[in-house]
N, C-alpha and C positions, 0 to 999 in steps of 0.2 A: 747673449746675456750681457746687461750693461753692470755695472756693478758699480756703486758710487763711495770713494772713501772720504773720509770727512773726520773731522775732532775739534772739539771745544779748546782745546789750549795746543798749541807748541810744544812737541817734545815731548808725542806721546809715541811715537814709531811710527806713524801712519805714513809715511813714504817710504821706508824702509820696509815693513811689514806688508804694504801694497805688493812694492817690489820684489819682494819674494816669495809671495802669494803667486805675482804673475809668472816668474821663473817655474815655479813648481809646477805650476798649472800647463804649462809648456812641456816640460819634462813627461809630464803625464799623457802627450800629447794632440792638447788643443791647441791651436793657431789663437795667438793670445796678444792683445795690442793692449800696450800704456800709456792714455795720454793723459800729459803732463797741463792741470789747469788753475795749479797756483800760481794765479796772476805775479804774487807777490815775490816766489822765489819757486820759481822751478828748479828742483835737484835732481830730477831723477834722474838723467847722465850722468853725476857723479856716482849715484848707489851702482849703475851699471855698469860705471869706470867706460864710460864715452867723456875722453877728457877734454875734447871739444864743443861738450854740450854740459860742463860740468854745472851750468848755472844759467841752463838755458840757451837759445840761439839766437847765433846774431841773423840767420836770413828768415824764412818764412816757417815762424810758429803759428801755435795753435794760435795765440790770442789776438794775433795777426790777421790772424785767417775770419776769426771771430769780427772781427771789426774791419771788413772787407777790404785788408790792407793787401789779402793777397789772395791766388788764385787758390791755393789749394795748401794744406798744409805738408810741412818736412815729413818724412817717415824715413828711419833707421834700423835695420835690423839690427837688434843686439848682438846674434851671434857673429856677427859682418866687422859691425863698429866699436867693438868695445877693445880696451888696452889692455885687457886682462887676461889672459894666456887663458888661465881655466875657464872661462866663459867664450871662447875664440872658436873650438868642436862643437858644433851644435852636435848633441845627441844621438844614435842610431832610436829611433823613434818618437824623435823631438816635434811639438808643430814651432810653427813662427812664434819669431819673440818679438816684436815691433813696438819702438820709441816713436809717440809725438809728439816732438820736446815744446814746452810754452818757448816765449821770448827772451831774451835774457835783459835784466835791467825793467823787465817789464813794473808794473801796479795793479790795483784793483781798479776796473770800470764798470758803471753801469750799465744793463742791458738794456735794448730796446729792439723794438720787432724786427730788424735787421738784424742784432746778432742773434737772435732765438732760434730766425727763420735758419742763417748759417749753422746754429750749434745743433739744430733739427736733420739738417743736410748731412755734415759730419757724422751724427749718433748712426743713421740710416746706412749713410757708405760704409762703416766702418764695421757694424752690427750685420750687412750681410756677409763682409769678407772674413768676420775673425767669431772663433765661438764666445770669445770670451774679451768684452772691452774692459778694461778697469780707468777710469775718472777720476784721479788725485786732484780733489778739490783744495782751494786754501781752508786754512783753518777757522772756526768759528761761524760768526753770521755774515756772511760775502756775499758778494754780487755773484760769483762763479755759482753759488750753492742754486742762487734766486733765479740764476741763467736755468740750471741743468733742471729746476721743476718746471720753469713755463716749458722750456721746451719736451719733457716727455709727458706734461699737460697736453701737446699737441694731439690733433687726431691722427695725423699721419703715423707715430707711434705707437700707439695704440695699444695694439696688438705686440708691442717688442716687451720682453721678460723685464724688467729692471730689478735691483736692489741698491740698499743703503748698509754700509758697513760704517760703524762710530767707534773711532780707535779711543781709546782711554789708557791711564796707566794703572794700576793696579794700588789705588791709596785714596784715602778718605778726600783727596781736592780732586782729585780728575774724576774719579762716580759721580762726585755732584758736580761738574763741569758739563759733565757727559749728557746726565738725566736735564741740566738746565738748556742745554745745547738744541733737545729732542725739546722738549715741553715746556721751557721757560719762554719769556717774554723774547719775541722775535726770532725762535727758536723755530726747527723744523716744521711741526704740525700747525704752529701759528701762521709760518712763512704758508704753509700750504692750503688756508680757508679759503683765500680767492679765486682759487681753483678746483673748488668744487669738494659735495662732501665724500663723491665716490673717490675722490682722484687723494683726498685725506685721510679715505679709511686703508686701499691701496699703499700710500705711502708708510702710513703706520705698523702694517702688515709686516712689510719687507725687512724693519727697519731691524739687526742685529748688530751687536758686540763683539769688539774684539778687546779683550786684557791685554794688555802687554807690559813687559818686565815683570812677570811674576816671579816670586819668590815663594817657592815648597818649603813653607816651616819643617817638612818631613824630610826633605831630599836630603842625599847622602853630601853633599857639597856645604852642607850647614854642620856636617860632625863636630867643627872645630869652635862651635859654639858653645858656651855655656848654660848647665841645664835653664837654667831662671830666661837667658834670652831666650833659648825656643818656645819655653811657655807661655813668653810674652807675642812672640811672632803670634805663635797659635792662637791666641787673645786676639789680636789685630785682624788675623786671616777670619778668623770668625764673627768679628765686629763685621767686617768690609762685605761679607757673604751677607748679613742681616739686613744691611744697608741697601746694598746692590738689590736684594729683594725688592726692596721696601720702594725703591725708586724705580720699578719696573727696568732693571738691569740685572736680573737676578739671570738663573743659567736657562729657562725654558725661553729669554729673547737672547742665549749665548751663543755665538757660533763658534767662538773658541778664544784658546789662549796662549799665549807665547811668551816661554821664560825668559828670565832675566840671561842674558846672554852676554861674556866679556865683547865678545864681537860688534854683537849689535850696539854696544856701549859706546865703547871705542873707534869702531870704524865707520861704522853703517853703510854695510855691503851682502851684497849677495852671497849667502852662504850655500858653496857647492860642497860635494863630498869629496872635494879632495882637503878642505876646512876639517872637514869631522875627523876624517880616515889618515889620511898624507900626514897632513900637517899637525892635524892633533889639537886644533886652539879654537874651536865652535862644539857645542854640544849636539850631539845625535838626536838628544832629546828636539830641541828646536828646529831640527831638520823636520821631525815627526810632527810637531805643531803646525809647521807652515803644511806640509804636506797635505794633510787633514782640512786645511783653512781650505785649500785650492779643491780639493774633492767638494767640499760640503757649499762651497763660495758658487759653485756650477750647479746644484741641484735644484731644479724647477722647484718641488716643497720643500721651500727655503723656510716657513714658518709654520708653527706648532697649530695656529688658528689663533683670531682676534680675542675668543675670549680668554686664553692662557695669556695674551701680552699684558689685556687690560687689567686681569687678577697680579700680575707681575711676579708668576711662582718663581722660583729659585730649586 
C-alpha cells in the first residue's frame, strides 16, 4: 500500500502525524517505510530523533536519487538510528520501521520523464519489500505532488493499492485550504485531468482526511473553562462540522482525527507509551487516535464509494 500525505498550508501536523501513523503501524506489525519527499525541508529525522538526518542528508537522498544523482537511495532503520532511548527496542512483535530521508539544503524541482521513470522504480522496490510506504509530500501545489501522480499514472503500477491522505487543522482557514488544495484551481483533481478520466475518478476515490489539533469542546481538559466559553467552543465545533460537510470534508471522506496534544505542540515527536504511562506528558487519547489512523490507513476499502464523496455527507 502507498499512502500519500499532503496539506494545503504549513503547520498542519502532516509530518508529525505521518510519523506516528508510520510508528504505530509498525508496532502493529507491518514492515512500514517513510520516505521523506519534501523537497523543501525534509524533517522527518528530527520527528524520529535521527540527529543526523535532523533536516535531511548530506549523502544520497531520495531527491537525489530522483534526479539520477545517485545510485540508489539512503535507507535507515529507525529502530537502529535513532538518539532516543525509547525508540532504540524495537518491539517483541514490531515489523521494520525504515527512513528515506530527502536531501538536506534540498528545493523544489520539476519533473520530467527521467525522474517519473526513477520515482516509478523507487514506488515498485519499495511497495514489494514494505506493506506499508507512506510519501511525505511538500505542502500545497508542488512538483513532488505532480511527480507521485504521473508516476502511479504509470502502467507498470497499476495494479499497486494507493491513497491520498489531506492533513488539515481543525478551524474555519485550513477546511478551506484543504477543500481548495483537492478541488480548487491547480488543485488535486485539476492536477489529475491529464491523466485520464479513470486515473481522476481513482484518485478522488481514495482521497480522505485527517483533523488535527482538535479541541473536545466536551473533554474533561476544558473543565477550567467558563460556561459562555464552552458554549461558544460548541458554536464553532458545529459551525466547522456544517462546513466540512458542505465542502465534501465532512466525516463519510474522514479517516480520522487527532487531538490537540501539548506534545505534538511543543515537540513534534514520536509519541511512545512510555510518553503516556512513564512519564505522564502525551495524552492516551492521542495514542488511540493515531493507533486507529494506522489500522484504517491499511485497509483495502479505504472509501465509503464515489457517490457518498460527491454528496459530501458528514
Amino acid at each position: 500500500m502507498l499512502l500519500f500525505a499532503t496539506s494545503d498550508k504549513g503547520g498542519t501536523g502532516r509530518s508529525v502525524s505521518s510519523s506516528n501513523l508510520a510508528y504505530r503501524r509498525a508496532l502493529q506489525g507491518a514492515n512500514v517505510c517513510y520516505v521523506d519527499f519534501d523537497f523543501g525541508s525534509p524533517t522527518a529525522g528530527a520527528i524520529f530523533a535521527i540527529d543526523d538526518l535532523d533536516h535531511g542528508t548530506t549523502g544520497n537522498g531520495v531527491h537525489e536519487y530522483l534526479q539520477d544523482l545517485a545510485s540508489e537511495p539512503e535507507r535507515h532503520s529507525v529502530w537502529s538510528a535513532t538518539d532516543r532511548a525509547e525508540l532504540q527496542a524495537r518491539p517483541d512483535g514490531a515489523g521494520e520501521l525504515v527512513l528515506c530521508p530527502g536531501d538536506a539544503d534540498g528545493s523544489e524541482f520539476p519533473g520530467d520523464d527521467t525522474t517519473v521513470d526513477r520515482c516509478v522504480k523507487l514506488l515498485q522496490e519499495l511497495s514489494r519489500e514494505f506493506d506499508l510506504v507512506i510519501v511525505d509530500l511538500s505542502a500545497g501545489r508542488s512538483h513532488a505532488t505532480e511527480m507521485v501522480m504521473a508516476a502511479t499514472a504509470r502502467p507498470e503500477l497499476a495494479n499497486l493499492p494507493w491513497r491520498w491522505i489531506v492533513y488539515h487543522r481543525w478551524t474555519k482557514q485550513h477546511v478551506i485550504a484543504a477543500h481548495s488544495l483537492v478541488y480548487g484551481e491547480r488543485g488535486l483533481i485539476e492536477t489529475s485531468k491529464g491523466l485520464g478520466d479513470d486515473y481522476q475518478r481513482k484518485l478522488l476515490a481514495s482521497i480522505r482526511y485527517v483533523r488535527t489539533a482538535v479541541v473536545d469542546p466536551d473533554g474533561a481538559d476544558l473543565s477550567g473553562l467558563k460556561p459562555t466559553q464552552v458554549r461558544w467552543l460548541r458554536k464553532i465545533d458545529a459551525d466547522l462540522h456544517q462546513m466540512a460537510a458542505r465542502l465534501k470534508l465532512g466525516r463519510m471522506n474522514l479517516l480520522g482525527s487527532v487531538p490537540l496534544d501539548p506534545v505534538l505542540q511543543w515537540r513534534e515527536q514520536i509519541i511512545t507509551d512510555a510518553d503516556t504511562i512513564t512519564l505522564d506528558i502525551a495524552n492516551q487519547e492521542t495514542v488511540k487516535a493515531f493507533s486507529e489512523l494506522a489500522v484504517r490507513s491499511a485497509e483495502e476499502l479505504f472509501a465509503p464509494g464515489l457517490e457518498a464523496i460527491a454528496r459530501g455527507i458528514d
